[in-house]
Rosetta silent file (secondary structure, phi, psi, omega in degrees, C-alpha in Angstrom):
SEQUENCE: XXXXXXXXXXXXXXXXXXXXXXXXXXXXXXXXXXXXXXXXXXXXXXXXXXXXXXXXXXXXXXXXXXXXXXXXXXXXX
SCORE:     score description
SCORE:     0.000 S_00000001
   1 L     0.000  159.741  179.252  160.769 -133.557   70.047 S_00000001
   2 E  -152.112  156.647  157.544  164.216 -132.339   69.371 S_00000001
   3 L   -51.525   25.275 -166.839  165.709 -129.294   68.046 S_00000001
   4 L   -78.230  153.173 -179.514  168.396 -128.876   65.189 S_00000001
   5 E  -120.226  129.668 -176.055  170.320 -126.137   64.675 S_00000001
   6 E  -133.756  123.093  148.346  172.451 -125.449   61.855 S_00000001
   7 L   -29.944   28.078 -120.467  175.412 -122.620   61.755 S_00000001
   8 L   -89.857   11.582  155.424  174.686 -121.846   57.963 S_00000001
   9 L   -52.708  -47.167  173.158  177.131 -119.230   57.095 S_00000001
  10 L   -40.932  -49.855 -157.050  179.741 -121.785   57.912 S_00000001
  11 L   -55.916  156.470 -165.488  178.562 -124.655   55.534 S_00000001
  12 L   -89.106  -24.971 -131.336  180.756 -125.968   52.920 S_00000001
  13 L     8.940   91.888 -176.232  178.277 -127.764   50.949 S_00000001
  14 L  -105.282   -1.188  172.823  180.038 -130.598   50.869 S_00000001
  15 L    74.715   -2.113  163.312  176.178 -132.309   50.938 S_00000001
  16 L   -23.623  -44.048 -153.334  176.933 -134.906   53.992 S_00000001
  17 L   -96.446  -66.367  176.482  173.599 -133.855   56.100 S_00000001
  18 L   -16.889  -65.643  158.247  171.594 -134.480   52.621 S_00000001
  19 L   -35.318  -24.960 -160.203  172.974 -138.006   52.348 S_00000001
  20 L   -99.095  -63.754 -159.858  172.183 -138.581   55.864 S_00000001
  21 L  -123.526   60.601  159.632  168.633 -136.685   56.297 S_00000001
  22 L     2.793  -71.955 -157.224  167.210 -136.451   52.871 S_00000001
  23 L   -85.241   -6.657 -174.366  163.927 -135.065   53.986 S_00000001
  24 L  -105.384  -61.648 -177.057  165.453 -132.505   56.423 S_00000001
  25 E  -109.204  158.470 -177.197  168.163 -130.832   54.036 S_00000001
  26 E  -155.738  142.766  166.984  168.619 -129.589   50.706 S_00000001
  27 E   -94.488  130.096 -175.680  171.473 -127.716   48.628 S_00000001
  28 L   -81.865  146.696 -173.166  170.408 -124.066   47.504 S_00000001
  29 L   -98.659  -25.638  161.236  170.976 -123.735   44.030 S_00000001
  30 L   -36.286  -80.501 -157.045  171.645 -119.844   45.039 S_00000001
  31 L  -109.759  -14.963  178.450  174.267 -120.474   46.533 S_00000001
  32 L    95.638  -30.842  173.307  175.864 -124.488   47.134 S_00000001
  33 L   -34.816  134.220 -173.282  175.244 -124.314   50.567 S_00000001
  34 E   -94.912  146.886 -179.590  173.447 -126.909   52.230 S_00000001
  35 E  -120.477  179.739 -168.430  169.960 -125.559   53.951 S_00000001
  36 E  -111.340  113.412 -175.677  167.439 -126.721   56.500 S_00000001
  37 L   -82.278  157.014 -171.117  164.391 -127.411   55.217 S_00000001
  38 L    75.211  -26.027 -174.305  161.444 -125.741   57.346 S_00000001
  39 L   -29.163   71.628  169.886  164.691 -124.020   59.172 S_00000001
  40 L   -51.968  136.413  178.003  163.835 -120.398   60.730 S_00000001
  41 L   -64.457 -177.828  157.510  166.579 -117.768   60.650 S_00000001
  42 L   167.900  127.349 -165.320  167.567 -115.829   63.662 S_00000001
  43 L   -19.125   87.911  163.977  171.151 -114.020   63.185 S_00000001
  44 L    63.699   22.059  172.640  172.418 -116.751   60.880 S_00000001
  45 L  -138.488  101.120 -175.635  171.454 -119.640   63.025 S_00000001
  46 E   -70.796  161.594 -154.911  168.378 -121.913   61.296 S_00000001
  47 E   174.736  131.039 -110.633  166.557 -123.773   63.768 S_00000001
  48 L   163.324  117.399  143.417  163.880 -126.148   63.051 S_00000001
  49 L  -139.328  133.599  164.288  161.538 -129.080   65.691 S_00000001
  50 L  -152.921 -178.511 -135.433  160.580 -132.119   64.885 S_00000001
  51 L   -58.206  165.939  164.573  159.435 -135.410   65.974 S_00000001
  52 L   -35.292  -85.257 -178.845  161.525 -137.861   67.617 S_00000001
  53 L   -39.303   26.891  169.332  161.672 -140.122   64.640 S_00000001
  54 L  -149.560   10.330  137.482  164.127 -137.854   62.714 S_00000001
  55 L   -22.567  -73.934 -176.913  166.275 -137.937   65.528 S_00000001
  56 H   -46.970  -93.272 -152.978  168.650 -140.743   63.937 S_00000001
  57 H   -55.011  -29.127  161.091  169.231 -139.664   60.640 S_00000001
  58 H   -85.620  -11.926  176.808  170.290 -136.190   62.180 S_00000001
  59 H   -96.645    0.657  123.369  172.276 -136.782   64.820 S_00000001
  60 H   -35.094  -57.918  163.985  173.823 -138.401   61.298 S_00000001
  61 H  -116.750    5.185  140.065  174.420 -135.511   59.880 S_00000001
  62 L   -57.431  -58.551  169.344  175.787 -133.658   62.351 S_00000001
  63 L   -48.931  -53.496 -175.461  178.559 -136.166   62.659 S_00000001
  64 L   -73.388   -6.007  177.982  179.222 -136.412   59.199 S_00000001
  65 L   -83.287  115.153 -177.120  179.458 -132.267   58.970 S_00000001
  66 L   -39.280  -66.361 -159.509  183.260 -131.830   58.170 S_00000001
  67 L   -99.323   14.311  165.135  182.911 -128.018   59.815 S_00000001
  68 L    34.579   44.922  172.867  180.528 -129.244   62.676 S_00000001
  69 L   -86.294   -1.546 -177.258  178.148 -126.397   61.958 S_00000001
  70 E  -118.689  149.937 -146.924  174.839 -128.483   62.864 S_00000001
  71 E  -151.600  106.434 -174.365  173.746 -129.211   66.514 S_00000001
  72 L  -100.188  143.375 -178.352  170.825 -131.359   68.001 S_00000001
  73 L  -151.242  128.589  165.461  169.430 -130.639   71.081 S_00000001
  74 E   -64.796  160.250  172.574  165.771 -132.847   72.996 S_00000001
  75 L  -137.375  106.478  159.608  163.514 -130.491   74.019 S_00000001
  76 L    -6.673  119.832  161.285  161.814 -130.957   77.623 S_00000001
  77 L  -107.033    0.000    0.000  158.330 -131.327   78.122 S_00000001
């Protein structure tokens, strides 16, 4: 299992992490921002786990985030 974290006051929506993890992100129509789908809040830091196999495409769009607001972390069993 792993962890992402996303910073989302920071984001740009410049839509990178979308491109990358389709099924994981989405741009709010609120606001332009890009969001985390499933993503719990907790002062301004979204947080999300899931399986292994979405691993890849996110440690994808963290690298591809201009303003290196998203963050992957395994999580120990």
């Amino acid at each position: 299992m792993i962890r992402i974290i996303q910073h989302r006051e920071k984001c740009i929506g410049c839509n990178a992490c979308v491109e990358a993890a389709l099924g994981r992100w989405r741009v709010s129509r609120k606001d332009g921002r890009c969001t985390l789908v499933g993503g719990v809040d907790k002062k301004g830091f979204f947080s999300v786990v899931v399986p292994d196999h979405e691993e890849e495409e996110n440690q994808i769009a963290a690298r591809n985030c201009p303003v290196r607001i998203i963050r992957i972390e395994k999580i120990r069993k």
